[in-house]
BAFI-3210 file (N, C-alpha, C; in Angstrom, 3 decimals, decimal comma, padded with zeros to 6 digits):
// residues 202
n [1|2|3|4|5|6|7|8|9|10|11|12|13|14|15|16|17|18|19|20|21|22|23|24|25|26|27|28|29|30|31|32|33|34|35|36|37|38|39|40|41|42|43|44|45|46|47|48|49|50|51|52|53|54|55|56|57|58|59|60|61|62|63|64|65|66|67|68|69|70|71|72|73|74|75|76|77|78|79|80|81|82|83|84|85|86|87|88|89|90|91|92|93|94|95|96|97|98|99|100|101|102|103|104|105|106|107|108|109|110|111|112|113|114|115|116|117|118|119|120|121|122|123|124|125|126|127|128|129|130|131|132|133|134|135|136|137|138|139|140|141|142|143|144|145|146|147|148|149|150|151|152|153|154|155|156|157|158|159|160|161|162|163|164|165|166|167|168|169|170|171|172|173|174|175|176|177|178|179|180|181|182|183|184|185|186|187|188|189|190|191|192|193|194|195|196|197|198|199|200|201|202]
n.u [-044,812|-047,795|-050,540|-051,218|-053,036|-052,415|-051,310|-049,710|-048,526|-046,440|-045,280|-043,764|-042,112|-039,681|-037,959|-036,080|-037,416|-036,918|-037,422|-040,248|-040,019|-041,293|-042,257|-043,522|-045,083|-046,614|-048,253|-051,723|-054,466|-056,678|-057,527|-057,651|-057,325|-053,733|-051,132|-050,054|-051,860|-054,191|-053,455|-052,317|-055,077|-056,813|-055,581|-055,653|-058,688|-059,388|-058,865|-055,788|-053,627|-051,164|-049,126|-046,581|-044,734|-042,437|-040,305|-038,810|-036,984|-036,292|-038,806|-040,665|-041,847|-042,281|-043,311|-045,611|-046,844|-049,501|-050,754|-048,524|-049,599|-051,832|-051,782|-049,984|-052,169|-052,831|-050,699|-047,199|-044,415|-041,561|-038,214|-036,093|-033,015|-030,844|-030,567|-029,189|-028,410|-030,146|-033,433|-033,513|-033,004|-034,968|-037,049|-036,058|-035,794|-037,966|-039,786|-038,870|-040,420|-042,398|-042,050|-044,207|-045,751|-047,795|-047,966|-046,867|-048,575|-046,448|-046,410|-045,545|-045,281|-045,607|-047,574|-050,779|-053,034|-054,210|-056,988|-059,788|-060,165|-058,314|-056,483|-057,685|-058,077|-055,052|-055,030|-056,349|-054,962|-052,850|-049,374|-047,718|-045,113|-044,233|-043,993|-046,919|-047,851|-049,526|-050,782|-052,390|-053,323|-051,378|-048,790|-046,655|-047,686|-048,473|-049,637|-047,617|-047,549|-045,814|-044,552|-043,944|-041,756|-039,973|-039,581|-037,597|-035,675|-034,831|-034,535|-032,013|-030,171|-029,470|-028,483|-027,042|-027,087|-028,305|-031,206|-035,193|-036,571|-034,229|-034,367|-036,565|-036,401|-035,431|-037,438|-041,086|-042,747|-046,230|-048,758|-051,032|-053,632|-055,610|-058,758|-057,882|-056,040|-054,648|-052,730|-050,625|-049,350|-046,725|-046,133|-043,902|-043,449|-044,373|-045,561|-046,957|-048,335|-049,865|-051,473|-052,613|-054,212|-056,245|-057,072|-058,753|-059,171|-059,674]
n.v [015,533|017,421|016,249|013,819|015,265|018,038|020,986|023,705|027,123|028,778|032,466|033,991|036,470|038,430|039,843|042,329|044,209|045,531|045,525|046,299|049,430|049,429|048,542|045,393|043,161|045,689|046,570|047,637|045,593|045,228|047,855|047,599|045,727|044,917|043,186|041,373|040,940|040,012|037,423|036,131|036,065|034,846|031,999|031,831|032,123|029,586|027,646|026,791|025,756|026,910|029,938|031,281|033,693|035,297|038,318|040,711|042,750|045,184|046,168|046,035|048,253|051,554|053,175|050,625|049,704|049,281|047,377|045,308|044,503|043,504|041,729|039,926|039,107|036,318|035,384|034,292|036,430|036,710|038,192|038,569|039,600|039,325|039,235|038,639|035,663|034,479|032,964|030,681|030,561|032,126|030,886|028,666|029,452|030,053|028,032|026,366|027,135|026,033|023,202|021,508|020,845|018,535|019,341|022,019|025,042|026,943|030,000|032,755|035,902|037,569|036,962|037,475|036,025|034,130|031,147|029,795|027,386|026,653|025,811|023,862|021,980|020,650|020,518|018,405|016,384|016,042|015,004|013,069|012,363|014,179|017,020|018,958|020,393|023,050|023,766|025,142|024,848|022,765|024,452|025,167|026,117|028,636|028,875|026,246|022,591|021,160|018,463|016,877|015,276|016,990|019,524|018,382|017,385|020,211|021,482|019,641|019,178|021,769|024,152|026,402|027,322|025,455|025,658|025,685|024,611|022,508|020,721|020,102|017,587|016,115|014,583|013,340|014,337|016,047|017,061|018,838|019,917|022,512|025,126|028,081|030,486|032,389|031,170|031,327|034,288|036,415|039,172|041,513|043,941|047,425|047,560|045,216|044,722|047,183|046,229|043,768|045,267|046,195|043,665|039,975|038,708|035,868]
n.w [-060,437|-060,884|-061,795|-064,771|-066,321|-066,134|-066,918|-068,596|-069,187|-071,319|-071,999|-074,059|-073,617|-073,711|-075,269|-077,603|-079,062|-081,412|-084,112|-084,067|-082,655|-080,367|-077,264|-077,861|-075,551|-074,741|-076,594|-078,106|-078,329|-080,559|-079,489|-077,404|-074,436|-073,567|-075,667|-073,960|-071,556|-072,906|-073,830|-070,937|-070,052|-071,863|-071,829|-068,480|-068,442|-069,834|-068,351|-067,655|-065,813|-064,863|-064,928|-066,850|-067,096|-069,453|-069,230|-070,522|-069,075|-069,026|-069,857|-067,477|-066,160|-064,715|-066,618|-067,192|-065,359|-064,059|-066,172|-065,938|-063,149|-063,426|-064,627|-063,049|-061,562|-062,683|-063,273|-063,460|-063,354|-064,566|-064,958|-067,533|-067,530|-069,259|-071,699|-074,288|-074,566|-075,965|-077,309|-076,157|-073,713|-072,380|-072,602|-071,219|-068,470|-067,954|-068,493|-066,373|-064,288|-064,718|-064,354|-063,149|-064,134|-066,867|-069,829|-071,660|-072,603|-075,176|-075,822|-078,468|-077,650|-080,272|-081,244|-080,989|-081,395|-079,984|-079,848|-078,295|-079,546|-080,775|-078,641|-077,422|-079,533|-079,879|-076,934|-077,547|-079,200|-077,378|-076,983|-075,568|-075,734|-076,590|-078,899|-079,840|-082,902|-084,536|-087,499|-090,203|-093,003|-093,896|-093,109|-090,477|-087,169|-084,213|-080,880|-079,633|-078,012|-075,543|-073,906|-070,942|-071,399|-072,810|-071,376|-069,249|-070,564|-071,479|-069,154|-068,242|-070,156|-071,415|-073,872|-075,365|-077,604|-079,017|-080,874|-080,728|-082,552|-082,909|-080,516|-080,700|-082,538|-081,415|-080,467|-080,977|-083,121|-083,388|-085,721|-086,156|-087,937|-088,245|-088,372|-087,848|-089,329|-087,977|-086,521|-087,815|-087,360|-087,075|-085,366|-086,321|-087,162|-087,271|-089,688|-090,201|-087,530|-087,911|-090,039|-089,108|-087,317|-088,427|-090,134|-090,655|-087,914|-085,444]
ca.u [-045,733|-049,631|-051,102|-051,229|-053,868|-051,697|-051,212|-049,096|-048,647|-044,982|-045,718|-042,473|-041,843|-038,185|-037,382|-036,216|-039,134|-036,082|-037,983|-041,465|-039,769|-042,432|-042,524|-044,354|-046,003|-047,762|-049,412|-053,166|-054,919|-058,182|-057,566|-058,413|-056,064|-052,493|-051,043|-049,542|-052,900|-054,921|-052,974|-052,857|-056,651|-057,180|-054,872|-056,679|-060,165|-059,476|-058,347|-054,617|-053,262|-050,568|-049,211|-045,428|-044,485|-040,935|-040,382|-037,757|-036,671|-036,612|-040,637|-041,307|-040,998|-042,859|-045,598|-046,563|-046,908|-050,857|-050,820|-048,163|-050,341|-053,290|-051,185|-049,757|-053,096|-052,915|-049,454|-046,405|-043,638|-039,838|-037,888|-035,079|-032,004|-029,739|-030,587|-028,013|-028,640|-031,165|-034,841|-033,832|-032,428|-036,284|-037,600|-035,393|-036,286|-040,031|-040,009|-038,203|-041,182|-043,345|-041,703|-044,467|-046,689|-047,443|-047,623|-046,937|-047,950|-045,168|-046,406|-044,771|-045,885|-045,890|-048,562|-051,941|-054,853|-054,498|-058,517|-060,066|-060,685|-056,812|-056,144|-058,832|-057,444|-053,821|-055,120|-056,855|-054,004|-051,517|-048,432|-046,831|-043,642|-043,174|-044,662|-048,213|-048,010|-051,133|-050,682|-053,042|-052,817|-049,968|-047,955|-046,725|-047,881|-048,081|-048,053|-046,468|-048,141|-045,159|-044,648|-043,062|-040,040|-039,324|-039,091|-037,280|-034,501|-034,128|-033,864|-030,788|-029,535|-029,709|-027,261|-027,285|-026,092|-029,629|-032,748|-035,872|-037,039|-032,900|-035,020|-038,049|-035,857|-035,191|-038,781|-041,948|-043,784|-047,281|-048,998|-052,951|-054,816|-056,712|-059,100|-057,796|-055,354|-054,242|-051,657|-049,608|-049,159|-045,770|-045,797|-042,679|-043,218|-045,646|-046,438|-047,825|-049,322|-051,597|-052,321|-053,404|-055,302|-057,545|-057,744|-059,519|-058,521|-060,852]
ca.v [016,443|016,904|014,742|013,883|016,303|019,435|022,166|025,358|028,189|029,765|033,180|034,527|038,611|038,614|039,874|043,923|044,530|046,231|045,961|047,537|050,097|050,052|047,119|044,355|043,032|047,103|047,151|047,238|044,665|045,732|048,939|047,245|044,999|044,517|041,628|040,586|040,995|039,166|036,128|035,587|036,529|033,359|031,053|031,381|031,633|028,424|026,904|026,702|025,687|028,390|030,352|031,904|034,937|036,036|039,833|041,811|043,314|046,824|046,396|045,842|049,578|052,263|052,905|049,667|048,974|049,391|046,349|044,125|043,961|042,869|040,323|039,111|038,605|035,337|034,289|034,109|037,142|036,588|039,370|038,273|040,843|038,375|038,738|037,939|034,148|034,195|032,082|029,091|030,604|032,221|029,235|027,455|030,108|030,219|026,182|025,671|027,272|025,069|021,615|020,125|020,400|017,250|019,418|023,288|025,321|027,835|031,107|033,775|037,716|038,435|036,409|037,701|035,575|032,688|030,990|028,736|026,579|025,977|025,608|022,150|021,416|020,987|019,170|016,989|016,003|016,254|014,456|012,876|011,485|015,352|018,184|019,257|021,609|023,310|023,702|025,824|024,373|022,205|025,207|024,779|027,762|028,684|027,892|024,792|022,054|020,601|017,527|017,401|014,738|017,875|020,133|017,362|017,625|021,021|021,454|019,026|019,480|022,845|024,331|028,236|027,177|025,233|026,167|025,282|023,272|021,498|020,437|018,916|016,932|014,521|013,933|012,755|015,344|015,505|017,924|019,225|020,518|023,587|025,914|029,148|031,172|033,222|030,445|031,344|035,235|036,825|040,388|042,529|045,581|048,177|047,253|043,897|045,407|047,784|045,628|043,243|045,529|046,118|042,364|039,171|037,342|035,240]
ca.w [-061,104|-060,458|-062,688|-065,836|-066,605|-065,417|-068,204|-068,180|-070,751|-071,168|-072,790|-074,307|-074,340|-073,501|-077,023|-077,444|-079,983|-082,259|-084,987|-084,407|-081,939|-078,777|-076,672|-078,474|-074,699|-074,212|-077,575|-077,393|-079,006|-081,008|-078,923|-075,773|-073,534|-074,171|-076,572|-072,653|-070,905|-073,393|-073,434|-069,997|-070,136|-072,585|-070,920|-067,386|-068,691|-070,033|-067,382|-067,754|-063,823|-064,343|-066,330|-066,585|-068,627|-069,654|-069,632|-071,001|-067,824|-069,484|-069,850|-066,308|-065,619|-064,204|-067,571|-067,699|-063,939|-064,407|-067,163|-065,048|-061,593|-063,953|-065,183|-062,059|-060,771|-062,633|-063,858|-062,900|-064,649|-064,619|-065,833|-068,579|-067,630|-069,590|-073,354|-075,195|-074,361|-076,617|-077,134|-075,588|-072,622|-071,885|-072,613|-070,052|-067,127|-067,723|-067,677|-065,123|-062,967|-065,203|-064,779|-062,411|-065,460|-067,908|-070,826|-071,688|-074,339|-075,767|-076,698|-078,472|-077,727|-081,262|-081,555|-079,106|-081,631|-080,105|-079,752|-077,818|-080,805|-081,197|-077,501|-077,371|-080,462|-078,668|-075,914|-077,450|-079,429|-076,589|-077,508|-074,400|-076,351|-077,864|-078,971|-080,950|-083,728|-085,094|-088,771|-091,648|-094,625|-093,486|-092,268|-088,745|-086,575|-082,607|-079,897|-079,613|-076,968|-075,135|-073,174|-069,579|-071,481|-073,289|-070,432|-068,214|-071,494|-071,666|-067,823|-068,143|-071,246|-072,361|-074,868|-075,862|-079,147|-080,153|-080,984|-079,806|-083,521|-082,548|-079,210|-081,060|-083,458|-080,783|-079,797|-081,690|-083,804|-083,768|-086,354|-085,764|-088,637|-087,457|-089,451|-088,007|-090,369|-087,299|-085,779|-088,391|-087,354|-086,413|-086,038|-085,339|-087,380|-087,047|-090,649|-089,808|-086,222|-088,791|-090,753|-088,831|-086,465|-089,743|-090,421|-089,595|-086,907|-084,341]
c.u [-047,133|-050,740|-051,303|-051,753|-053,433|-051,454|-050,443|-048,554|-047,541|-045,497|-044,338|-041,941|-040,703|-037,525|-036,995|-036,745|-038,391|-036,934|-039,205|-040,968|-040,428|-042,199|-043,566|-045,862|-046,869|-048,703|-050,651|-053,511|-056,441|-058,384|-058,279|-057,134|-054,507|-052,124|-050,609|-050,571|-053,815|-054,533|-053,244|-054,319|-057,245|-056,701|-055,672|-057,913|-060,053|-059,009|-056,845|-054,085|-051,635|-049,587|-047,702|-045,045|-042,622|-040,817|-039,077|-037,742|-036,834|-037,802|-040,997|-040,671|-042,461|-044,074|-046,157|-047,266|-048,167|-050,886|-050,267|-049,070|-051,176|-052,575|-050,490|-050,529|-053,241|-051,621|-047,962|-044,847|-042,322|-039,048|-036,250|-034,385|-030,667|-030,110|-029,910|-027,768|-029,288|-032,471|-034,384|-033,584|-034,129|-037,225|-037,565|-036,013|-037,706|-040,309|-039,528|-039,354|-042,477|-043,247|-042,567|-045,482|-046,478|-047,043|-047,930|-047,200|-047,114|-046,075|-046,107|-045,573|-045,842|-046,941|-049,878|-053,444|-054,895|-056,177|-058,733|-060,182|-058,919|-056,115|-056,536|-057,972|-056,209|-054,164|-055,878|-056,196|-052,558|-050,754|-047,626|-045,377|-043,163|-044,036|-045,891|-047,770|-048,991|-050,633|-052,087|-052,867|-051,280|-048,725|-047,897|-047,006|-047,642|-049,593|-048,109|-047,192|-046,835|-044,983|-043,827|-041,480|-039,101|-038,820|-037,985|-036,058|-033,441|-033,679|-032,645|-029,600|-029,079|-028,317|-027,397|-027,155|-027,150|-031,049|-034,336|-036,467|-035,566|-033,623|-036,241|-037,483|-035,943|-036,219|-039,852|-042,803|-044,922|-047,984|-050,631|-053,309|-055,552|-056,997|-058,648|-056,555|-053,843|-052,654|-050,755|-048,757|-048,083|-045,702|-045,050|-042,508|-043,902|-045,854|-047,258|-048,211|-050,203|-052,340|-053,469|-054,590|-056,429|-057,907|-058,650|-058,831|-059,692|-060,488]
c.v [016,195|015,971|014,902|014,754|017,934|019,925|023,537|026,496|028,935|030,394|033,891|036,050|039,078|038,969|041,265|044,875|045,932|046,583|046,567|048,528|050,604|048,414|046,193|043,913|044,244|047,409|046,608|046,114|044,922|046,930|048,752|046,715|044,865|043,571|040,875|039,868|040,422|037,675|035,731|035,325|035,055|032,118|030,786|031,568|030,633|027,495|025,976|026,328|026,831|028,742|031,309|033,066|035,398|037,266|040,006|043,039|044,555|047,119|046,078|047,494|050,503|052,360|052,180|048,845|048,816|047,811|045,009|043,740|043,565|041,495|039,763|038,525|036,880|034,554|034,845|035,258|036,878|037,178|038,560|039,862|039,894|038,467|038,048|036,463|033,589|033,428|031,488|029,518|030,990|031,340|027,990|028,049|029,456|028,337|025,636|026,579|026,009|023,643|020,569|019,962|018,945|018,038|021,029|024,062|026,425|028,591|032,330|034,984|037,891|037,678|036,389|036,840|034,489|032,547|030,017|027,570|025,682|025,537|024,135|021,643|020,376|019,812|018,366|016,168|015,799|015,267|013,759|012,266|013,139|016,449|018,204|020,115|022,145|023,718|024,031|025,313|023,444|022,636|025,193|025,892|027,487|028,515|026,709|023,962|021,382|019,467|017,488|016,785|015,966|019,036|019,707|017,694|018,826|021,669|020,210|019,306|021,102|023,581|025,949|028,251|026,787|025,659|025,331|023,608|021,926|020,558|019,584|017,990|015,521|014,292|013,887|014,489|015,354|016,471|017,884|020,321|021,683|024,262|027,568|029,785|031,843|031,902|030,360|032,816|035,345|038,265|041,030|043,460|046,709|048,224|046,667|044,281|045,874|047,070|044,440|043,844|045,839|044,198|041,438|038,264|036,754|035,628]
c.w [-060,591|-060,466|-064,638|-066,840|-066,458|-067,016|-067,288|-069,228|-070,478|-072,097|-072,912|-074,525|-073,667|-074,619|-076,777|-077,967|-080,901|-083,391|-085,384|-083,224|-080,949|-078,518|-077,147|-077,127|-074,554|-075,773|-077,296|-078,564|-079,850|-079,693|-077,850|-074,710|-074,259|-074,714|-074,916|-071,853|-071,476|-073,547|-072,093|-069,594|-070,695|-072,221|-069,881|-067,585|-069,202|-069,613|-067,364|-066,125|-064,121|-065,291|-065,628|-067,700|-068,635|-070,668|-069,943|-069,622|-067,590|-069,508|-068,512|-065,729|-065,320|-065,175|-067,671|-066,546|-063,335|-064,946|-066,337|-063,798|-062,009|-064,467|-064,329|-061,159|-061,125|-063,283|-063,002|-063,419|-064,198|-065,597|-066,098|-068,190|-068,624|-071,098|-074,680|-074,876|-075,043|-076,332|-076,029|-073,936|-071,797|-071,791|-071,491|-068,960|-067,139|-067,664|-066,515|-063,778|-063,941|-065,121|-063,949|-063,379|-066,573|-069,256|-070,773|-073,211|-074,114|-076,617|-076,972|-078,480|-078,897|-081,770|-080,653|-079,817|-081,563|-079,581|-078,916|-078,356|-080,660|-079,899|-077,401|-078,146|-080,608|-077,717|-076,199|-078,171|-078,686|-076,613|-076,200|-074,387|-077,266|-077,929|-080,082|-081,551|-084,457|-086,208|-089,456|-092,617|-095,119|-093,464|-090,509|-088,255|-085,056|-081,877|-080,339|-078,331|-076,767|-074,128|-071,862|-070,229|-071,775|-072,449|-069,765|-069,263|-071,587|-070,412|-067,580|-069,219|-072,201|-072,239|-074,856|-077,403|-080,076|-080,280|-080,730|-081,091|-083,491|-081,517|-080,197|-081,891|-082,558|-080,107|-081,044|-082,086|-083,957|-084,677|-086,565|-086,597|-087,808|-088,804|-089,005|-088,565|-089,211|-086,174|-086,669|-088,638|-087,237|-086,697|-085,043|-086,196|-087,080|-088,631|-090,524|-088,545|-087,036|-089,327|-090,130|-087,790|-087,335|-090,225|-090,230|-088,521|-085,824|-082,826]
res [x|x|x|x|x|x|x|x|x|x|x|x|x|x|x|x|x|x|x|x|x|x|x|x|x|x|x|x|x|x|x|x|x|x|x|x|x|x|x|x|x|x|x|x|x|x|x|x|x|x|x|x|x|x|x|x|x|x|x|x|x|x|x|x|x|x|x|x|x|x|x|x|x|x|x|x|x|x|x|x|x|x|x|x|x|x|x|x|x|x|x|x|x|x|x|x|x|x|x|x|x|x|x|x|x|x|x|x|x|x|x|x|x|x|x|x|x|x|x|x|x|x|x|x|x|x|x|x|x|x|x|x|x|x|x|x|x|x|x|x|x|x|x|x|x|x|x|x|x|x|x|x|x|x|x|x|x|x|x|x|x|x|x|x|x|x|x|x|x|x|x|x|x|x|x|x|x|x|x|x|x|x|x|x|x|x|x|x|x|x|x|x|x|x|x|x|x|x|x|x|x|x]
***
């Protein structure tokens, strides 16, 4: 690996966004960039060394082919034609271009408010026996700061059968206080999309 200092950001949008019925990665974000295009956006302005995305194979298509070339300018996309493998299996791809990294964070597309605040936060707690979790009010939220052992595990070990909190069981937990609200989002309806495009978030 690089060095100890190496960072890399798996961004997860291999999902089939069933339940708000439009592709989760093409929605706009405060009616500007895409939830896809702002992540990567925050990732490499904050100096992430590289950055992997997992698409839903069906979203890498002709309307969005504007949005993807802006987002391949700085990461890396790997289109999921395999769904039915579930999380862990996107998880496994998109790390396995990440494994010369010390530590990765894990973040999910239904979540675009991540901050700079909670990113520091993260690495300055970085866990090298396991994973960080940023926690509200001592709710766990996203992303997830991961350690290379944990990569190194699930590039040997990996199951279809477990899930990714099965995967942190057998490594050290570390849990990071944060004041923002918003690392505890998940939105997959176009209820929770409205609402939160009226909300606060940072």
């Amino acid at each position: 690996m690089n060095s100890i200092n190496s960072y890399g950001a798996l961004i997860l949008a291999g999902g089939k966004s069933e339940r708000m019925g439009f592709p989760k990665p093409w929605l706009s974000i405060n009616g500007e960039a895409t939830f896809l295009e702002h992540l990567v956006k925050v990732y490499s302005d904050h100096g992430v060394d590289k950055i992997a995305v997992v698409l839903n194979n069906a979203f890498y298509s002709d309307p969005w082919m504007d949005h993807i070339r802006n987002i391949e300018k700085h990461s890396l996309v790997i289109k999921n034609d395999q769904l039915g493998k579930g999380r862990l299996h996107s998880i496994r791809i998109g790390l396995e271009k990440l494994k010369d990294t010390e530590f990765v964070f894990i973040q999910n597309i239904d979540n675009p408010y991540i901050d700079s605040k909670v990113i520091d936060a993260l690495r300055e707690s970085a866990n090298p026996n396991g994973v960080s979790i940023p926690t509200f009010k001592g709710k766990g939220g996203h992303p997830v700061l991961i350690s290379n052992k944990i990569t190194m595990s699930l590039m040997e070990g990996y199951n279809i059968r477990d899930t990714l909190h099965n995967v942190f069981d057998e490594f050290e937990r570390r849990y990071i206080e944060v004041e923002n609200e918003n690392v505890l989002i998940n939105i997959n309806t176009p209820k929770e999309y409205s609402r939160m495009q009226f909300g606060v978030h940072n």
